[in-house]
Backbone of each chain as ProteinMPNN parsed JSONL, in Angstrom:
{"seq_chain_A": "XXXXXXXXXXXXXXXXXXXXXXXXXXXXXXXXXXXXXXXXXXXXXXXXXXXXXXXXX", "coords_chain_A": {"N_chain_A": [[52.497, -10.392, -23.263], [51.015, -7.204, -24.503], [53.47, -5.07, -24.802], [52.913, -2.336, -25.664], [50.463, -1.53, -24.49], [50.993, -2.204, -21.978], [52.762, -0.473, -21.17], [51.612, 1.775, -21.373], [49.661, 1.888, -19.287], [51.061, 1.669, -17.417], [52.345, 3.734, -17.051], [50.592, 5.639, -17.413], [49.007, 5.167, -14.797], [51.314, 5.11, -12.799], [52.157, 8.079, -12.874], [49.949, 9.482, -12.49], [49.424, 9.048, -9.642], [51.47, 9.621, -8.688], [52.669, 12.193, -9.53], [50.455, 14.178, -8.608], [50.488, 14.026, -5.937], [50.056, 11.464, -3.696], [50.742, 10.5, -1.562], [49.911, 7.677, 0.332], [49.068, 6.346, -2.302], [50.989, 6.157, -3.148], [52.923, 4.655, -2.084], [51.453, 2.169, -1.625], [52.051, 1.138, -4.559], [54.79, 1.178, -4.303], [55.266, -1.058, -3.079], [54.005, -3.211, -4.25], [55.883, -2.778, -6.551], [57.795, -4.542, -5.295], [57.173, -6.497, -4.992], [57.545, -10.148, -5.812], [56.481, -12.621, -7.008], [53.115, -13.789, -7.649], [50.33, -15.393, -6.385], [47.283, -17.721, -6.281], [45.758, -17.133, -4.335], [46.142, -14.273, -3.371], [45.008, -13.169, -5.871], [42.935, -13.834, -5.653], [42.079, -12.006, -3.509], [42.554, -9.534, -4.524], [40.905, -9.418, -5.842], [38.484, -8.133, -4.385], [36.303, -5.556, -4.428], [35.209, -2.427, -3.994], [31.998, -1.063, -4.995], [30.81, 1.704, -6.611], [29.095, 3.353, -6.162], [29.142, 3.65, -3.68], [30.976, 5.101, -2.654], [30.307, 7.706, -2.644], [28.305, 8.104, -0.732]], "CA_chain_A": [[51.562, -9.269, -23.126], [51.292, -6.204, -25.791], [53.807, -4.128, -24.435], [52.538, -0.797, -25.714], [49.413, -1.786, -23.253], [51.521, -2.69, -20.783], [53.46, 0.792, -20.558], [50.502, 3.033, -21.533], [48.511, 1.458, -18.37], [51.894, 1.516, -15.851], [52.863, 5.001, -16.683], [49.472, 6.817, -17.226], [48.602, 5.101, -13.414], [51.892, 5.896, -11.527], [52.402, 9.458, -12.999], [48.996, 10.617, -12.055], [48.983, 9.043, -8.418], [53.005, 10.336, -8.079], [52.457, 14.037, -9.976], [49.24, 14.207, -8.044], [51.012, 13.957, -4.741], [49.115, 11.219, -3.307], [51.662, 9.478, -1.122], [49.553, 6.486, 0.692], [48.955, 4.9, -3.264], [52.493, 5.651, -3.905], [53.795, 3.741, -0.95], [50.98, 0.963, -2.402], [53.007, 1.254, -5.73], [56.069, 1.123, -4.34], [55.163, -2.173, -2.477], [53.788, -3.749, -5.562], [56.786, -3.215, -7.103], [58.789, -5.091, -4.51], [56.542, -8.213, -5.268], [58.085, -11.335, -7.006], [55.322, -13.126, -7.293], [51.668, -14.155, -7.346], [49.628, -16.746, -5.965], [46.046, -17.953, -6.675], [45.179, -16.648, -3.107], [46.565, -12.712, -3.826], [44.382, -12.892, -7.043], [41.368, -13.891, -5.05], [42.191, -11.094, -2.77], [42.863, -8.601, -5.479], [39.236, -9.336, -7.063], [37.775, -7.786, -3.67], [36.488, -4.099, -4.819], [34.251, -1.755, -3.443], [31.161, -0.911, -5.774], [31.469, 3.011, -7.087], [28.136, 4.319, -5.771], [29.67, 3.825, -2.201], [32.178, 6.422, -2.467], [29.162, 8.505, -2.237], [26.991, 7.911, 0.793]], "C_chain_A": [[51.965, -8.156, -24.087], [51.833, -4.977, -24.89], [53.45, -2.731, -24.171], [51.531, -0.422, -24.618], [50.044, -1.358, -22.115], [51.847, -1.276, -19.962], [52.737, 2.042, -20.359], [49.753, 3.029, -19.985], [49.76, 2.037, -17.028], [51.964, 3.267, -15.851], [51.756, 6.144, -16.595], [48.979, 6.438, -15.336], [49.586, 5.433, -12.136], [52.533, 7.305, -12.262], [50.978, 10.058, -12.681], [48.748, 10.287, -10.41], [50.518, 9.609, -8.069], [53.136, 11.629, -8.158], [51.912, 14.438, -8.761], [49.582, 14.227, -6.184], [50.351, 13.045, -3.62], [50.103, 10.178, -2.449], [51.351, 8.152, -0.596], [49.579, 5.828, -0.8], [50.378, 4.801, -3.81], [53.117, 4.396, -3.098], [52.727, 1.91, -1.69], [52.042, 0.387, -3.979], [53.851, 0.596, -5.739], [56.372, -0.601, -3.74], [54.989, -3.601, -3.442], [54.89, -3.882, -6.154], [57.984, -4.191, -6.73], [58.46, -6.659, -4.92], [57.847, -9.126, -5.949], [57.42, -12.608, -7.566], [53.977, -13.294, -7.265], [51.119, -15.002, -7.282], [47.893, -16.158, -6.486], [44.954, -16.846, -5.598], [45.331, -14.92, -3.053], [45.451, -12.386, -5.18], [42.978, -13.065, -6.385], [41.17, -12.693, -4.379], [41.95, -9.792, -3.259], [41.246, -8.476, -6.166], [38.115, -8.074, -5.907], [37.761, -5.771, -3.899], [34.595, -3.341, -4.324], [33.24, -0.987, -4.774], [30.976, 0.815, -5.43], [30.399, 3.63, -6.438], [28.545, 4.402, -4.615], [30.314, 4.534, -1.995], [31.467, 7.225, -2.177], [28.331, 8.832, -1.747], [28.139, 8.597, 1.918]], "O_chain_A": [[53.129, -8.112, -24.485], [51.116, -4.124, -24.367], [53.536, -2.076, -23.133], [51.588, 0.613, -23.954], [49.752, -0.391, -21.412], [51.519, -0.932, -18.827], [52.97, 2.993, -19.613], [49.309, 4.087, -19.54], [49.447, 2.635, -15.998], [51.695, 3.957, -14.867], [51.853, 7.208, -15.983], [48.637, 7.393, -14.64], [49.245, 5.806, -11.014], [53.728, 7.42, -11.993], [50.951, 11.288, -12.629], [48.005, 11.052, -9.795], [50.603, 10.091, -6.939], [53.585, 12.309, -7.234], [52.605, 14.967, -7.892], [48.693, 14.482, -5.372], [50.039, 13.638, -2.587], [50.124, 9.003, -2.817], [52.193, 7.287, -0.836], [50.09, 4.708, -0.788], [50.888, 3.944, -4.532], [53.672, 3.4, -3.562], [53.265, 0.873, -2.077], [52.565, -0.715, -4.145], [54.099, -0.314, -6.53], [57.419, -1.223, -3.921], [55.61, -4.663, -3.381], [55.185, -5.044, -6.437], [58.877, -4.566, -7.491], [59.197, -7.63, -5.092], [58.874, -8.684, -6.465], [57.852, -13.388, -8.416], [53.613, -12.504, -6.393], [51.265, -15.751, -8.247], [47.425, -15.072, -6.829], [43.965, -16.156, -5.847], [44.346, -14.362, -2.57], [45.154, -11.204, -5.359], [42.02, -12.361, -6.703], [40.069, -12.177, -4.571], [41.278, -8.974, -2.632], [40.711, -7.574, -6.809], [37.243, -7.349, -6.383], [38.661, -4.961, -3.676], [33.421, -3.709, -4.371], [33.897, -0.298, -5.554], [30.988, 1.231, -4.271], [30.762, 4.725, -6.007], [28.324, 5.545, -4.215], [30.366, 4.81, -0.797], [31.871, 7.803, -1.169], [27.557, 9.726, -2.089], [27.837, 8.729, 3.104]]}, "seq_chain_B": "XXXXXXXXXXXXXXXXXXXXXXXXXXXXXXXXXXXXXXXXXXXXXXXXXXXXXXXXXXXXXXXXXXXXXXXXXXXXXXXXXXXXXXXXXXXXXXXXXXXXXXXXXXXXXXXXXXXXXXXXXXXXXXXXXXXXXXXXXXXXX", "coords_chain_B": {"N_chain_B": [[101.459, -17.505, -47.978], [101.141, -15.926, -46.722], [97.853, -15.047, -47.52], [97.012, -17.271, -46.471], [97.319, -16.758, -44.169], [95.914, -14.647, -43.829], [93.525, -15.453, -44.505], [92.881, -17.635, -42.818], [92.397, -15.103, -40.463], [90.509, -14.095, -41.486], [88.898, -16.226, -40.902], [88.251, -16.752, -38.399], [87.851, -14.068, -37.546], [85.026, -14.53, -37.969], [84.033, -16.421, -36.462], [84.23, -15.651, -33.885], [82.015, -13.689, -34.283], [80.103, -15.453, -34.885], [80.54, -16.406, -32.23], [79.551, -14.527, -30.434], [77.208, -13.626, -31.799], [76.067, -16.228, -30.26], [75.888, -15.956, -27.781], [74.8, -13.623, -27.307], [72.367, -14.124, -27.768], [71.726, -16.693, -25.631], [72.192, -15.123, -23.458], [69.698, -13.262, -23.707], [66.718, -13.144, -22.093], [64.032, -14.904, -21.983], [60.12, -14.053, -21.679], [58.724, -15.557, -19.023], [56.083, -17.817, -18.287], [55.065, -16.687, -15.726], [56.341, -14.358, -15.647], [54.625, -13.23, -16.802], [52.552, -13.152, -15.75], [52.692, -11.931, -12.899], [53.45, -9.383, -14.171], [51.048, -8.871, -15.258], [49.308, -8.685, -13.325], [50.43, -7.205, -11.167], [50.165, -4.675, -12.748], [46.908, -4.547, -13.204], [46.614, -4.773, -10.139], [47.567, -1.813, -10.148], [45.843, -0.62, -11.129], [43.6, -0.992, -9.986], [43.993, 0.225, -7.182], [44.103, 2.786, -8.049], [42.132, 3.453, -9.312], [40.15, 3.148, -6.811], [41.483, 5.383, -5.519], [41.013, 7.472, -6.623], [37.98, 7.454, -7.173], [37.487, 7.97, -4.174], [38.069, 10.241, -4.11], [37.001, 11.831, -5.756], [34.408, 11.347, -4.354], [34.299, 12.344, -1.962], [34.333, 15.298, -2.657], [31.895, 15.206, -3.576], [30.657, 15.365, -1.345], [31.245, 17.287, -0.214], [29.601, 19.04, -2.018], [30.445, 19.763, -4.493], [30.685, 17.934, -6.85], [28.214, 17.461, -9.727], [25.237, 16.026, -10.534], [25.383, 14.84, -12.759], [28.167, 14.394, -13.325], [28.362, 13.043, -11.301], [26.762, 10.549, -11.889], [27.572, 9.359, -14.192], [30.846, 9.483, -13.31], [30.31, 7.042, -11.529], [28.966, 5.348, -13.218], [31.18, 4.25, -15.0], [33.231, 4.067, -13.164], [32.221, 1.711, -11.877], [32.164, 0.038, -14.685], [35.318, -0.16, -14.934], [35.769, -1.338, -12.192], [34.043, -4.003, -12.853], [35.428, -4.914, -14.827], [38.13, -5.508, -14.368], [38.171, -7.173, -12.562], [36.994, -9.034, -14.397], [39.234, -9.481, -15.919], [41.306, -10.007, -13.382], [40.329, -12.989, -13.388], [41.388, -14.576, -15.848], [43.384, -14.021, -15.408], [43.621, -15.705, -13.386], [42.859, -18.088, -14.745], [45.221, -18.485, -16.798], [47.246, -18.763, -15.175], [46.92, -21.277, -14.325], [47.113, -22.861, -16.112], [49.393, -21.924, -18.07], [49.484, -21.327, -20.921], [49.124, -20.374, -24.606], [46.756, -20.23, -25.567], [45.329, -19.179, -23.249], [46.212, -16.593, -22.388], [46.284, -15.304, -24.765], [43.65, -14.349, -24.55], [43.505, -13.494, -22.342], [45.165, -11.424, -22.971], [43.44, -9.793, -24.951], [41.303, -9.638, -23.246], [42.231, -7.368, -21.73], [42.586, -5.391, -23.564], [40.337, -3.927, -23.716], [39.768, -3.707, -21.163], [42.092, -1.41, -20.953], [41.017, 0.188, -22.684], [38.626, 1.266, -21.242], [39.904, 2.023, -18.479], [41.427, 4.255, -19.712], [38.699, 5.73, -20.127], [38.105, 6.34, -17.596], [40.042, 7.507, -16.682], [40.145, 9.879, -17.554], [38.023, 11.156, -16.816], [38.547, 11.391, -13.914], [41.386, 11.881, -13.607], [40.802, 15.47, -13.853], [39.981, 15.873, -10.969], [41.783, 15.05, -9.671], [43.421, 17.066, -9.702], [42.326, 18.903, -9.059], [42.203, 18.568, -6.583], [44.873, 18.223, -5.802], [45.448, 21.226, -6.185], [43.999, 22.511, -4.202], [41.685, 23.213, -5.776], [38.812, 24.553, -4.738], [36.082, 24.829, -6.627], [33.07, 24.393, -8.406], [32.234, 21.478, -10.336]], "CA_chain_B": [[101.722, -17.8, -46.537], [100.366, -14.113, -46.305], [96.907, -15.313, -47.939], [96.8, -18.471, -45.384], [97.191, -15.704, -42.624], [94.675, -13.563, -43.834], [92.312, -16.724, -44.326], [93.088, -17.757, -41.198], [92.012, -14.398, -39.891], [88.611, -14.174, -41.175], [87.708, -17.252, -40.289], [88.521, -16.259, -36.47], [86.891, -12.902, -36.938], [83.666, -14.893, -38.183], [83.748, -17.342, -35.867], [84.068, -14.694, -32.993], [80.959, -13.026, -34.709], [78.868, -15.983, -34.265], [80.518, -16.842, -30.77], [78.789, -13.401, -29.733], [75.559, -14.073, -31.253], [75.162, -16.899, -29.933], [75.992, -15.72, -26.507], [74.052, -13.246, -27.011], [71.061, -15.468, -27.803], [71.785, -16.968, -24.627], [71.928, -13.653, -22.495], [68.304, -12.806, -23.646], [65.896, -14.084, -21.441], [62.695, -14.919, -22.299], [59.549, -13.845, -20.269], [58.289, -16.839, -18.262], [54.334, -17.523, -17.624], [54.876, -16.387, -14.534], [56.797, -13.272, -15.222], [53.449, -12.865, -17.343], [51.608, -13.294, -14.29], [53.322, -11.214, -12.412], [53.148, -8.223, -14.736], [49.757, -8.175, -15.792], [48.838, -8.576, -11.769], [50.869, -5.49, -11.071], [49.386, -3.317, -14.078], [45.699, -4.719, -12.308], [46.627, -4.049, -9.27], [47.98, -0.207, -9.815], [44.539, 0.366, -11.727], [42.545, -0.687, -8.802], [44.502, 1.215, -6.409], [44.116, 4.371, -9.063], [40.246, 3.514, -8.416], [39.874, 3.623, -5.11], [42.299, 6.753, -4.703], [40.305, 8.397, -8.041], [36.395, 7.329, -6.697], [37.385, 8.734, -3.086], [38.629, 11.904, -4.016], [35.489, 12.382, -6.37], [33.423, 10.629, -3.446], [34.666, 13.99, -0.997], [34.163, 16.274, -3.105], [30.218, 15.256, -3.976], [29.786, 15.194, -0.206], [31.134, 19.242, -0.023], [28.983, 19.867, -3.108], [31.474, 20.085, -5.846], [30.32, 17.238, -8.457], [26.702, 17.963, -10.137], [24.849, 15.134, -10.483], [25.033, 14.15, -14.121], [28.939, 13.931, -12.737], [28.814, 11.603, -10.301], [26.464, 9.206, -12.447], [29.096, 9.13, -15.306], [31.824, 8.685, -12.534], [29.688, 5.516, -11.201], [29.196, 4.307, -14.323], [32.776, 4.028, -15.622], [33.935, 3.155, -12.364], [31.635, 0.175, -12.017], [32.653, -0.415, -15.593], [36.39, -0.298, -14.706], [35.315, -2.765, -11.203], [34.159, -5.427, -13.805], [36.512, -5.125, -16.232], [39.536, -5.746, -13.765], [37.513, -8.45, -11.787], [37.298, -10.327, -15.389], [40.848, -9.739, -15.96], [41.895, -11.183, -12.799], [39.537, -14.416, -13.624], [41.391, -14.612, -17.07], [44.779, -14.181, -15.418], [43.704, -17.347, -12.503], [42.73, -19.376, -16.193], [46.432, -18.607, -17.401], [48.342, -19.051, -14.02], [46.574, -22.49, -13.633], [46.885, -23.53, -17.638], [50.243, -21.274, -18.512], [49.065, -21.859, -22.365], [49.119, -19.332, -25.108], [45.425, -19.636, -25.226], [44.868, -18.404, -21.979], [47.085, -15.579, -22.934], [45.886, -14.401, -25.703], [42.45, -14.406, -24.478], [43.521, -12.409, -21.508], [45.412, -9.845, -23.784], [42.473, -9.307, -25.49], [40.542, -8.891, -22.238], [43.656, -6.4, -21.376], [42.852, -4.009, -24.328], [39.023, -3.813, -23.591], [40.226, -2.956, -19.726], [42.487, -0.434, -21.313], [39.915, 1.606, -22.968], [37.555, 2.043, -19.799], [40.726, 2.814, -17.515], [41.558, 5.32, -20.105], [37.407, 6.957, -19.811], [38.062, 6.533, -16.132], [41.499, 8.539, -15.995], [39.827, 10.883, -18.536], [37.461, 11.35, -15.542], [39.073, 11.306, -12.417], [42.384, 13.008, -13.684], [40.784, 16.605, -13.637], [39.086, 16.107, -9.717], [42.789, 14.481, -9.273], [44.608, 17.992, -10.111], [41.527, 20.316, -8.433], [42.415, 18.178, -5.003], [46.406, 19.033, -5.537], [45.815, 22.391, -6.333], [43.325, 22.851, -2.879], [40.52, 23.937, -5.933], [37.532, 23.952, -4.586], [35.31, 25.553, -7.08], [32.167, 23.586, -8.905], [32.756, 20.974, -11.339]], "C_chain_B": [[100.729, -16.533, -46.265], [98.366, -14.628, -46.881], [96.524, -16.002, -46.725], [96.565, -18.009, -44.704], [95.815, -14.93, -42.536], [93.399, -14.227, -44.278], [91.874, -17.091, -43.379], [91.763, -16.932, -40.158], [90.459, -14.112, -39.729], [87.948, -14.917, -41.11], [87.294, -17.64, -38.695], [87.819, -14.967, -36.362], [85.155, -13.401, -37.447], [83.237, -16.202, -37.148], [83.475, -16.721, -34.744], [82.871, -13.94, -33.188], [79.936, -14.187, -34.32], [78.974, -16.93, -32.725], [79.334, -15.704, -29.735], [77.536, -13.639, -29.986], [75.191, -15.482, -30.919], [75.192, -16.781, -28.139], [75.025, -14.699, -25.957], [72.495, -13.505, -26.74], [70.696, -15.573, -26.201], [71.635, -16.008, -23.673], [70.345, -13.624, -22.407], [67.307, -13.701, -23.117], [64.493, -13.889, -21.498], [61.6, -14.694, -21.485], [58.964, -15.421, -20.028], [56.652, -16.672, -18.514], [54.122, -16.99, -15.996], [55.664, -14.67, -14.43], [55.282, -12.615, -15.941], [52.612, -12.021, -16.089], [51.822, -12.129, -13.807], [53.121, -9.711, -12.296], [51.829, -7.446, -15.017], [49.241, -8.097, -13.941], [49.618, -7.149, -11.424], [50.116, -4.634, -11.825], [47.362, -3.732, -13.123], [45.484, -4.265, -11.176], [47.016, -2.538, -8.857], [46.154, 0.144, -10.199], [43.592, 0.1, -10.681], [42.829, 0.11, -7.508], [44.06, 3.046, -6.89], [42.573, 4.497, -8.783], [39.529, 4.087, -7.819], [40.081, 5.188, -4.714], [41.129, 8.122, -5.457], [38.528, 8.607, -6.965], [36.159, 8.366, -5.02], [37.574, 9.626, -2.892], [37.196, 12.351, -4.701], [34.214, 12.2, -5.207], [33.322, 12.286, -2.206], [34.1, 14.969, -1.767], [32.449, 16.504, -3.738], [29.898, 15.59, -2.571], [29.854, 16.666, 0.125], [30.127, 19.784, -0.886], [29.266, 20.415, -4.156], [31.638, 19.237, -6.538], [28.914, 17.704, -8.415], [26.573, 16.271, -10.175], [25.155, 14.297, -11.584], [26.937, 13.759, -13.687], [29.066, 12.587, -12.43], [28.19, 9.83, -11.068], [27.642, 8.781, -13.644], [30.348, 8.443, -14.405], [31.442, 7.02, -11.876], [30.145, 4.558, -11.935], [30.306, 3.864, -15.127], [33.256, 3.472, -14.546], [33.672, 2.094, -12.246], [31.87, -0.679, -12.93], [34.231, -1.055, -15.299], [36.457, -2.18, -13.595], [35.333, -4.064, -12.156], [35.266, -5.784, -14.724], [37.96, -5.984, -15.446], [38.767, -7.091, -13.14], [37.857, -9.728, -12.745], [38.57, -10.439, -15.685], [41.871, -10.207, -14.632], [41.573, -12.591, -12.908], [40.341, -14.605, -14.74], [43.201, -14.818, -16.638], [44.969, -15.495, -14.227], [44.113, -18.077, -13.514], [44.124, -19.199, -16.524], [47.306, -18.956, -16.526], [47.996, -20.551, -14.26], [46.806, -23.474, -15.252], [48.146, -23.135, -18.079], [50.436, -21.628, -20.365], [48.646, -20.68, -23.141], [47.563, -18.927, -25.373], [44.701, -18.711, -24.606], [45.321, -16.8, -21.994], [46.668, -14.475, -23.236], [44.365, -13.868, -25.407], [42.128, -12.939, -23.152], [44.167, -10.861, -22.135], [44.272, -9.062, -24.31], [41.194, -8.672, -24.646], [41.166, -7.291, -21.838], [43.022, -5.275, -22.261], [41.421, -3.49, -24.454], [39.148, -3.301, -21.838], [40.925, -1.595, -20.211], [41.574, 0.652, -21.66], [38.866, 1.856, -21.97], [38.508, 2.242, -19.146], [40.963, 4.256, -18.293], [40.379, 6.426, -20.126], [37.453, 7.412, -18.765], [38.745, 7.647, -16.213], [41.166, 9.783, -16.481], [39.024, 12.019, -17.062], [37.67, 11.846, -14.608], [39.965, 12.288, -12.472], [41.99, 14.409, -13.117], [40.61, 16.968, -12.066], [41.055, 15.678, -9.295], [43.972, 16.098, -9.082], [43.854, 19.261, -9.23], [41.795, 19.706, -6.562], [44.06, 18.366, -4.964], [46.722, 20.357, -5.368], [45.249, 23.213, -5.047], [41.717, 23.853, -3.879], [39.279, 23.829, -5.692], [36.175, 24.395, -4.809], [34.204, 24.589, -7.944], [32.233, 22.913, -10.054], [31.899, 19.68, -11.989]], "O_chain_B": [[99.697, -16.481, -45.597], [97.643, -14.175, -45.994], [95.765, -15.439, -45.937], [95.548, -18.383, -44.121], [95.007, -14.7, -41.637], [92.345, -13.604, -44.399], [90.712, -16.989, -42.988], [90.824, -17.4, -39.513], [89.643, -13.974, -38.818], [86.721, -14.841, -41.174], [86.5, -18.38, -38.114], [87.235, -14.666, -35.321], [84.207, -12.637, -37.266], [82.158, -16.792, -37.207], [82.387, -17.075, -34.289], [82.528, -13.39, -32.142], [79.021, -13.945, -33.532], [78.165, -17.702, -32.21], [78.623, -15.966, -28.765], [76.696, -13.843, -29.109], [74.091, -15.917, -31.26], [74.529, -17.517, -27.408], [74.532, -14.658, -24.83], [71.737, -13.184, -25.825], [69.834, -14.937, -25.594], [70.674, -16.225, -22.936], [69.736, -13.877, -21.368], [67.065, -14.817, -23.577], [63.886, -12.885, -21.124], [61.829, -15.084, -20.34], [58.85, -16.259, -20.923], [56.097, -15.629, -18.857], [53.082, -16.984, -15.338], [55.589, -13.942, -13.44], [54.902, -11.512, -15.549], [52.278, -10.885, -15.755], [51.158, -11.192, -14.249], [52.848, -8.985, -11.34], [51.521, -6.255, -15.043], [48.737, -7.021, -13.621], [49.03, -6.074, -11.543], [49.385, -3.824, -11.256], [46.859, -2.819, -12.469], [44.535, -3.529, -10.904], [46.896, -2.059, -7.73], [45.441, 0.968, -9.627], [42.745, 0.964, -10.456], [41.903, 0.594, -6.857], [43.83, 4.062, -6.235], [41.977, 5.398, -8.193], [38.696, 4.986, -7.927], [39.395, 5.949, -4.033], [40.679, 9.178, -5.012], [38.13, 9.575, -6.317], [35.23, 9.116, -4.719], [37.423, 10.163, -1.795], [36.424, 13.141, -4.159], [33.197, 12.892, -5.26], [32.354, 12.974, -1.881], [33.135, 15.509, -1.225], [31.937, 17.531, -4.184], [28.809, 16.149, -2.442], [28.905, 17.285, 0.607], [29.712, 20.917, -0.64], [28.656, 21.308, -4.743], [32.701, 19.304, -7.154], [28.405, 18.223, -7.422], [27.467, 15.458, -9.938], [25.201, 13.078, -11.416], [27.076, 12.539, -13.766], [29.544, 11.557, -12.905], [28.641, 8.688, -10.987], [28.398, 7.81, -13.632], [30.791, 7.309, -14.587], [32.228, 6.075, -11.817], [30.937, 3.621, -11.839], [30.112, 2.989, -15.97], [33.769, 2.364, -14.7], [34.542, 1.239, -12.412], [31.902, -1.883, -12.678], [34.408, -2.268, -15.403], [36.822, -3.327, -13.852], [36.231, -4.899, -12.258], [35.742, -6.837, -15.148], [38.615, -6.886, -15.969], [39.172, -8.14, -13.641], [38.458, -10.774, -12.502], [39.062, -11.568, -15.716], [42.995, -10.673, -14.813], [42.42, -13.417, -12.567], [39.602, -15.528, -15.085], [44.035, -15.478, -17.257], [46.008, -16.14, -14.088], [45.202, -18.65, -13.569], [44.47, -20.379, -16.576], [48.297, -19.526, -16.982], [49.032, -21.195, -14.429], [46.622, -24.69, -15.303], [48.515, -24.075, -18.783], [51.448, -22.113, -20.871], [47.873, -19.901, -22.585], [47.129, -17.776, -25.407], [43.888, -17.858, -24.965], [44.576, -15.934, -21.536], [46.57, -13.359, -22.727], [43.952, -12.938, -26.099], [41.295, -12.045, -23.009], [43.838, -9.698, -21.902], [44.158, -7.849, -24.136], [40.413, -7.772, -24.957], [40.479, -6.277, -21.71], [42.914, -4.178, -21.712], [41.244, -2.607, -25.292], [38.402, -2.387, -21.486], [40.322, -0.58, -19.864], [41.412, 1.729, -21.086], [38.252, 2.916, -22.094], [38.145, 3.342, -18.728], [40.752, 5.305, -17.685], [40.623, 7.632, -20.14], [37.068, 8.557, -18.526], [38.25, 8.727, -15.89], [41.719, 10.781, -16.019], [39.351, 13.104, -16.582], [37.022, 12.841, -14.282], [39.845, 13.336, -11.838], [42.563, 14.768, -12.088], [40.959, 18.089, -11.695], [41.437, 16.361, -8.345], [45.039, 16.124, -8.468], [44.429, 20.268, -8.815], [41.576, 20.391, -5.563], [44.477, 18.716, -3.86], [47.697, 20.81, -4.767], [45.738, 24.299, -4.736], [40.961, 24.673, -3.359], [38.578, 23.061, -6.352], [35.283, 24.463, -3.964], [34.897, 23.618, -8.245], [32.304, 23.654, -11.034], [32.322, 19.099, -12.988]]}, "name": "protein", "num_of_chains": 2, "seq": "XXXXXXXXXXXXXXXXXXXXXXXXXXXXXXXXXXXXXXXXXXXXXXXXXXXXXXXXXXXXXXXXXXXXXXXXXXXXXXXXXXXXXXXXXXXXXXXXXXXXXXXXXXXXXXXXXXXXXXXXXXXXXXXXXXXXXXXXXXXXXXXXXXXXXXXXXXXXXXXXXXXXXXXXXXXXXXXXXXXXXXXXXXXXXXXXXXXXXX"}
């Protein structure tokens, strides 16, 4: 993977939910980082996302 | 005798030179397809977390009356952008888990840096509503 990507994406997403004081996505974060792997079934899981106009009703 | 010695010597301090690199060689460990995996699934999964946290803080703050409209459609539309983008980049990172082939790879890097630039419109986005909900501002935006 293209590193520079890699670090631009990790550090612009946990310095604005850690600055930002947002402790439930840190604790997500912090959980993530515990991982050691990934299955087929976590990636299926991971696809499941709530469509943006809904934030707004 | 003194020559022999000092022949000797640097052929022990060059042999010691490539005992190290090749130990070092050995030390360095290469990433796996699975530490691949791994990584790009983490970096996916922070940005949909960043999402969620981003869309629901903007999502509050339309319902007090503090995005305008032309706002919230922009925030939609990037987020929905973002939604797909990560969706295809988990489909891209199944194809490489299940193939571990530089194809698959490269195909997903390239998805990777086309995700990059809509997380970066997103964060462009979200960031400011991200700093007016730390600061308690709750003036029209």
């Amino acid at each position: 993977m293209d590193e520079k990507i890699k670090v631009q994406i990790m550090l612009a997403s946990v310095d604005a939910l850690f600055t930002h004081g947002l402790p439930a996505a840190a604790r997500i974060i912090n959980n993530l980082n515990n991982r050691s792997e990934v299955t087929l079934e976590d990636i299926e899981e991971a696809k499941k996302m709530i469509d943006a106009e809904d934030y707004f009703k | 005798m003194y020559k022999s010695i000092t022949t000797r010597n640097q052929s022990l301090f060059i042999l010691i030179i490539i005992l190290f690199s090749i130990s070092g060689c050995l030390g360095a460990k290469p990433s796996t397809p699975e530490d691949n995996a791994l990584t790009i699934f983490k970096t996916l999964q922070t940005a949909k977390e960043f999402r969620h946290t981003g869309l629901s803080i903007v999502g509050d703050f339309y319902k007090k009356g503090l995005v305008s409209e032309d706002n919230k459609k922009e925030v939609i539309k990037i987020g929905n952008e973002l939604k797909e983008i990560i969706t295809v980049s988990f489909e891209c990172l199944e194809v490489y888990i299940k193939t571990k082939n530089d194809k698959s790879l490269n195909i997903l890097n390239t998805n990777l840096q086309l995700y990059n630039e809509i997380y970066t419109k997103f964060s462009n986005l979200i960031i400011p509503y991200l700093i007016k909900e730390a600061t308690g501002d709750n003036t029209n935006g």
